[in-house]
C-alpha positions in Angstrom: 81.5 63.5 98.3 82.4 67.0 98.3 85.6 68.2 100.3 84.6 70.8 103.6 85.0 74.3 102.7 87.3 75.1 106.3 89.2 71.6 104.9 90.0 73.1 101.6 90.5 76.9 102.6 93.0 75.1 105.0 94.8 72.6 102.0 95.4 76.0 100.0 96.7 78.1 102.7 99.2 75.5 103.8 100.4 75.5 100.4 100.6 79.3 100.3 102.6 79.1 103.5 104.8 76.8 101.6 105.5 78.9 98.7 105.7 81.6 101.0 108.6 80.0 102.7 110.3 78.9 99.2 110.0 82.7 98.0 112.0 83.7 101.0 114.3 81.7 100.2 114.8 82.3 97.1 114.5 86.1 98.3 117.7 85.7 100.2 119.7 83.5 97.6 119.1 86.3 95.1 120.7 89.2 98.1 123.5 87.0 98.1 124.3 87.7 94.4 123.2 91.4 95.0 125.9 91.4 97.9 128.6 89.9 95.8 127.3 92.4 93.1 127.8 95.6 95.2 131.6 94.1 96.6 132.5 94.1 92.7 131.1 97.8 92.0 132.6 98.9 95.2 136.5 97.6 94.1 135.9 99.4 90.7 134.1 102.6 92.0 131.0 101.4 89.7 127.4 103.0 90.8 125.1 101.1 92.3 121.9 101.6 90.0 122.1 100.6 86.4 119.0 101.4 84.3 119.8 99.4 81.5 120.6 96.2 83.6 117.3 97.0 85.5 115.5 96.6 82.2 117.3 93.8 81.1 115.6 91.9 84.6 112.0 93.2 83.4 112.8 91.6 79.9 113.9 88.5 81.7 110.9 88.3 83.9 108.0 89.0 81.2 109.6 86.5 78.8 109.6 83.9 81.7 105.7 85.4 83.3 103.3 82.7 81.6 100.3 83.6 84.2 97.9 83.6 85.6 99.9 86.6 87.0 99.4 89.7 85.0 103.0 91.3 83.1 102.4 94.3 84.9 102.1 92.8 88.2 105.0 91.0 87.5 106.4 93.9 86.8 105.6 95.7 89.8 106.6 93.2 91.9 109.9 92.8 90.8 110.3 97.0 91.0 109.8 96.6 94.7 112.3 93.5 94.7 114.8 95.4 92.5 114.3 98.9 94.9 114.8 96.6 98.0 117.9 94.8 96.3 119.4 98.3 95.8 118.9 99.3 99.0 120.6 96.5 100.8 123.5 96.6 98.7 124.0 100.5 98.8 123.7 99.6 103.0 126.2 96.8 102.5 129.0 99.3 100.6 128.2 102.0 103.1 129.5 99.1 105.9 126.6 98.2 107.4 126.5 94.9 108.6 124.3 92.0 107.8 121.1 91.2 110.3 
């Protein structure tokens, strides 16, 4: 017997809204490290944006992309992680305070 289109469209959105959850979690483990990050470039008067590190991440990421998600989207995506990343940290060493 077949499985009910609304059943299945609801099984595959659930599990979206799991990985959804898991991404923002792992979202918020990774500003940790970018908040620890910033605390060390701030003691040493280091700059916040490093092109070379940034394209050391890209390598990481397309080495470990094995689809069905495209290297450039990858790639995209993780340029609007890395922006947002920056931006919290340069916040952080400015004083702002966490939410």
């Amino acid at each position: 017997m077949e499985e009910d289109p609304q059943d299945a469209l609801a099984k595959c959105r659930a599990g979206i809204d799991d990985v959804d959850r898991r991404i923002v979690e792992l979202l918020n483990e990774r500003t940790n490290f970018v908040e620890r990050i910033g605390s060390i470039k701030q003691s040493f008067k280091m700059p916040i944006y490093e092109p070379k590190r940034e394209e050391e991440v890209y390598l990481n990421i397309h080495a470990s992309n094995h689809g069905p998600m495209p290297a450039d989207s990858v790639k995209r995506v993780f340029e609007r992680i890395i922006d947002e990343m920056r931006t919290i940290q340069r916040n952080r060493m400015l004083g702002e305070k966490k939410p």
